[in-house]
C-alpha angles and dihedrals in degrees: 000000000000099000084232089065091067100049113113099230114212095211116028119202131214111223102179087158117017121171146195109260105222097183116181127195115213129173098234119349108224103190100228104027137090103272115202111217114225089192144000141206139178120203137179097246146143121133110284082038088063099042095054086050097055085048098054082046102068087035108266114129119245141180127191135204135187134090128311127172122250096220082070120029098111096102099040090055087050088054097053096046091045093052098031087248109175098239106215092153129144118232121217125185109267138024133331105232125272127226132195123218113187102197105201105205102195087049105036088219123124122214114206132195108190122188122227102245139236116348104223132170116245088248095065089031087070092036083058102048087048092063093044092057092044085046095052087054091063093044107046133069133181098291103021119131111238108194115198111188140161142025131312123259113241122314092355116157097266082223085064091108096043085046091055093041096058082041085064102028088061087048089056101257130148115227149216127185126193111178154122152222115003090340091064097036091062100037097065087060079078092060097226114196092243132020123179118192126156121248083258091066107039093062092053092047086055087038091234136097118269100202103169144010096278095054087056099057093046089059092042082054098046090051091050085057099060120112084235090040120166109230097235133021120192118186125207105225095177109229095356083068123229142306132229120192126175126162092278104037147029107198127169117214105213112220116259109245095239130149115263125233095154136003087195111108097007091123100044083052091055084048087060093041091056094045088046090056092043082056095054091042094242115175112249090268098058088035083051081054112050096036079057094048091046090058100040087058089051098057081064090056132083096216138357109327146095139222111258123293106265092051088055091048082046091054096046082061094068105047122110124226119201116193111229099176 
C-alpha cells in the first residue's frame, strides 16, 4: 500500500474535476497575432487540488479525493508525494483535463481557457458518486474539514455537492464550499459552515446586481437568515479585498499591496487560509487575515503553492480590517 494511502488527512478536498494547470508568460498578449512565450509550467491543479497543496503548505495534513485520468497522472502523483498529500482518488481511463493559463506581464492579468471535463454516462456518473461518498467514509472523522471546491464535470446532479455535504456532516465534519452556478445554489441548502463565492457569483446565485460593498453584505445577510443558512459567508471582492460576514460581524479585508507573478489560485489559496484558521480556532478578524496572507502569497507563486510558513504568519500581520458592521 502506497504509505500515502495510511495518513489521517486533517482537511480533506473534494477534486470532481482536477486539471492540469498549462500556464504560459508572455511579454504582452495581442489577441490575433503570433505571441512568442518567454516560459512555460505545468502544474497538477484544479481547485480542491489547490487548495490541499496550500495547506500542506503551511503544515496541516490534507487528503483529497475525486477523479483523475490515468493517461496523466503522472503529475498529480508527483504533487501528492512531494507535499505528503494523502492520494484517495479515483482513476478513470484517459486524461485528466488540461487548462491553459496565459499570464500577461505588462498587464498582470491572466487569461484562462479551461476545458469541460470528462465526458461520463449517467450510468457511471452515479457509479462514481457511489464510490465518492464510500470513499469519504473512510477518509473523514468527527472534526475533520471537508472542502468542497470547484465546478462539476459534464452532466453531473447539480445537487451533487448538497448530496455529498449531508453525506459528511452526518459523519461529524465540518465544511467548506466554494462553487458556482447551480452547483453552488444548491449546495448551500445544505447549509454548509463556510462558503466562499465572489461577488460574481453571489449575485448570480440571488439573480440581482451587487454593486457595491453594501449590497454585499445585504445578500451575505439574507443568506444568514435562511432557515438552511451557512454559518459564514466570505465573499471575494478582486482588488477591494474580501468580505466576511457571520450573524454577529461584517469585517473587509483590505488586499495586501504585493508583486504579482500569477492571479491563478489565489482564491483557492484564501479557501486554505480560512480552513487553516478555522483549525487553530482563530476569531473571524485573524481568520479575515491569514486567508488574506495565504492568498497574497500566493499571488507571488506559479502554481499551488505557498512561501514558507513564517512569511505567511508575517503577512497576515499587515493586513487591515475594517469593521463593516
Amino acid at each position: 500500500m502506497n504509505p500515502l494511502h495510511r495518513i489521517q488527512p486533517r482537511v480533506v478536498c473534494v477534486a470532481l474535476n482536477p486539471a492540469l494547470d498549462h500556464t504560459i508568460e508572455v511579454k504582452q498578449l495581442c489577441a490575433g497575432t503570433v505571441n512568442r512565450a518567454l516560459r512555460m509550467q505545468v502544474n497538477a491543479g484544479g481547485k480542491g487540488i489547490n487548495v490541499a497543496s496550500c495547506l500542506s503548505d503551511f503544515g496541516i495534513r490534507s487528503g483529497v479525493t475525486g477523479q483523475i485520468g490515468r493517461e496523466n497522472a503522472d503529475r498529480f502523483e508527483a504533487l501528492f508525494s512531494a507535499k505528503g498529500i494523502a492520494n484517495r482518488c479515483i482513476y478513470l481511463e484517459g486524461l485528466t483535463r488540461i487548462n491553459t493559463k496565459i499570464v500577461d506581464l505588462a498587464s498582470g492579468q491572466t487569461t484562462e481557457v479551461n476545458m469541460p471535463g470528462p465526458q461520463l454516462s449517467a450510468d457511471a456518473i452515479r457509479a462514481l458518486i457511489e464510490r465518492l461518498l464510500a470513499c469519504l467514509e473512510g477518509m473523514v472523522r468527527p472534526g475533520s474539514w471537508v472542502v468542497f471546491s470547484g465546478s462539476l464535470p459534464p452532466q453531473w446532479p447539480v445537487d451533487t455537492y448538497r448530496r455529498l455535504i449531508a453525506h459528511v456532516q452526518q459523519l461529524g465534519a465540518q465544511t467548506l464550499l466554494d462553487a458556482s452556478g447551480a452547483a453552488l445554489t444548491a449546495g448551500v441548502g445544505a447549509a454548509p459552515d463556510i462558503i466562499k463565492p465572489n461577488r460574481e457569483e453571489l449575485a448570480e446565485m440571488l439573480g440581482r446586481p451587487l454593486d457595491d460593498i453594501r449590497s454585499v453584505i445585504a445578500a451575505a445577510r439574507e443568506l444568514l437568515a435562511r432557515p438552511d443558512a451557512p454559518g459564514t459567508v466570505i465573499v471575494s471582492l478582486g482588488g477591494e479585498g474580501a468580505l466576511f460576514v457571520d450573524r454577529q460581524v461584517a469585517l473587509l479585508a483590505h488586499p495586501i499591496p504585493t508583486a504579482l507573478t500569477s492571479t491563478v489560485g489565489a482564491g483557492d489559496a484564501m479557501v486554505a487560509g480560512i480552513v487553516a484558521a478555522q483549525i487553530a480556532g482563530m476569531p473571524l478578524a485573524d481568520c479575515a487575515r491569514l486567508a488574506t496572507a495565504f492568498s497574497a502569497g500566493k499571488l507571488k507563486q506559479v502554481g499551488p503553492h505557498l512561501p514558507a510558513p513564517d512569511t505567511v504568519r508575517a503577512l497576515a500581520l499587515t493586513v487591515r480590517i475594517s469593521s463593516l458592521s
